[in-house]
C-alpha positions in Angstrom: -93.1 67.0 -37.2 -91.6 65.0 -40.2 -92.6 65.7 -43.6 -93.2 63.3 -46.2 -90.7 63.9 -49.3 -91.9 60.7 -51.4 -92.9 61.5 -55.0 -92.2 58.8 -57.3 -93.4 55.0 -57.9 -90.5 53.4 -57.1 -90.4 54.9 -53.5 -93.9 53.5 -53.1 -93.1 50.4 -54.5 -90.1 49.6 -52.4 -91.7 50.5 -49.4 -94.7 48.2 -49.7 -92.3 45.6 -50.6 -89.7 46.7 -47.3 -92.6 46.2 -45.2 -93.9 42.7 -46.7 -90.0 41.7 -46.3 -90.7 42.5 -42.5 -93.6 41.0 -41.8 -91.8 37.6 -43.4 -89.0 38.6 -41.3 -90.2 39.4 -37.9 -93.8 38.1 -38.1 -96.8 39.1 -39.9 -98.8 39.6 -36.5 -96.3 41.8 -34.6 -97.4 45.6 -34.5 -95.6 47.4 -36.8 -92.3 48.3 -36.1 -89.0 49.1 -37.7 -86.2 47.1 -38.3 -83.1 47.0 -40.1 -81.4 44.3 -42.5 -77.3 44.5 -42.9 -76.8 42.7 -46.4 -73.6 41.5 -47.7 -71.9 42.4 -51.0 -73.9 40.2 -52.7 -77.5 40.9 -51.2 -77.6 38.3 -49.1 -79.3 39.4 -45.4 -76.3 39.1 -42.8 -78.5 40.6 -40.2 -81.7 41.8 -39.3 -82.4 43.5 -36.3 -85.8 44.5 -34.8 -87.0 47.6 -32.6 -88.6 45.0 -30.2 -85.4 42.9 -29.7 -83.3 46.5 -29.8 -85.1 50.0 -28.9 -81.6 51.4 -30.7 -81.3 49.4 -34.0 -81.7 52.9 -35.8 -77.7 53.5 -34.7 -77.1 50.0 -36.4 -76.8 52.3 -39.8 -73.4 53.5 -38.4 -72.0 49.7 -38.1 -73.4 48.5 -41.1 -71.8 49.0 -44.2 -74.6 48.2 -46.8 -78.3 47.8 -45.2 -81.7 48.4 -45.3 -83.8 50.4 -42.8 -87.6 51.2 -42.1 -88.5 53.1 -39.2 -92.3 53.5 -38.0 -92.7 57.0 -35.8 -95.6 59.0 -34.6 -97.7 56.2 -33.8 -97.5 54.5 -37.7 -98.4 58.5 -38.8 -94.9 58.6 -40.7 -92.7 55.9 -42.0 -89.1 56.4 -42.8 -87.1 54.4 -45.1 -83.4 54.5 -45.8 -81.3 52.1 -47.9 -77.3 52.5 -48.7 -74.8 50.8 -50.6 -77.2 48.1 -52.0 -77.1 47.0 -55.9 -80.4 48.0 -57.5 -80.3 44.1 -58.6 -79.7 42.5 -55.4 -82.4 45.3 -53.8 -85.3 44.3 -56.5 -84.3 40.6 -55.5 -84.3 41.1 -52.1 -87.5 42.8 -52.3 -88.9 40.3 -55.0 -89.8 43.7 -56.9 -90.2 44.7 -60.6 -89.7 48.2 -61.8 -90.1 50.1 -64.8 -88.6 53.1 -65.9 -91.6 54.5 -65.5 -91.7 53.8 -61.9 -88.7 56.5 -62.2 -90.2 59.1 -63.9 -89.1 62.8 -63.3 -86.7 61.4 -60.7 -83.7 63.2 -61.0 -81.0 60.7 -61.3 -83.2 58.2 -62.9 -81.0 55.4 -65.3 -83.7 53.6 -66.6 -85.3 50.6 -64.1 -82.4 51.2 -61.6 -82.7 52.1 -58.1 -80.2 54.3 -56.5 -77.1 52.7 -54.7 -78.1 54.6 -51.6 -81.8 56.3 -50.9 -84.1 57.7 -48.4 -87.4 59.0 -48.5 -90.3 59.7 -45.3 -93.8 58.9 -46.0 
């Protein structure tokens, strides 16, 4: 059984904004499911692949050099979230998302308002 590891507001804030992104993406009436997003060097979505078009898009983070992932397991109980080699700036645009450097608070490699390069975090 997973366990959730999330502790700070930024986590929280870029999964609520991860899963708007989605619904944009792949429908806002579609059950929710996960999905990744390959993004280019300069934030720009390349791809965006859904678990209903492919049951194995969680492998897709092997083949993709920079992207974004959230994964819905345990009937919605747990949601997993997983971003690498993305510029905090192109991930806050991406994500139409302000942050603080309060929303970083007591995270240990916290550099003001600036998300990591690469993340993940269960919820």
């Amino acid at each position: 059984m997973p366990k959730s590891n999330a502790k700070y507001p930024f986590q929280y804030k870029v999964l609520e904004k991860t899963a708007e992104l989605g619904g944009s993406l792949f429908g806002e009436t579609r059950e929710r499911l996960g999905f990744i997003i390959e993004l280019d060097d300069t934030g720009q979505i390349v791809k965006s692949v859904g678990e209903e078009q492919n049951p194995d898009f969680l492998q897709l983070d092997e083949k993709f050099d920079s992207f974004l992932l959230f994964d819905v397991f345990d009937s919605g109980a747990y949601v997993y979230l997983n971003w690498r080699n993305i510029d905090s700036d192109h991930l806050k645009a991406l994500l139409n998302i302000s942050l603080s450097d309060k929303d970083f608070a007591g995270f240990e490699n916290a550099k003001g308002d600036t998300c990591p390069r690469s993340h993940s975090v269960m919820f």
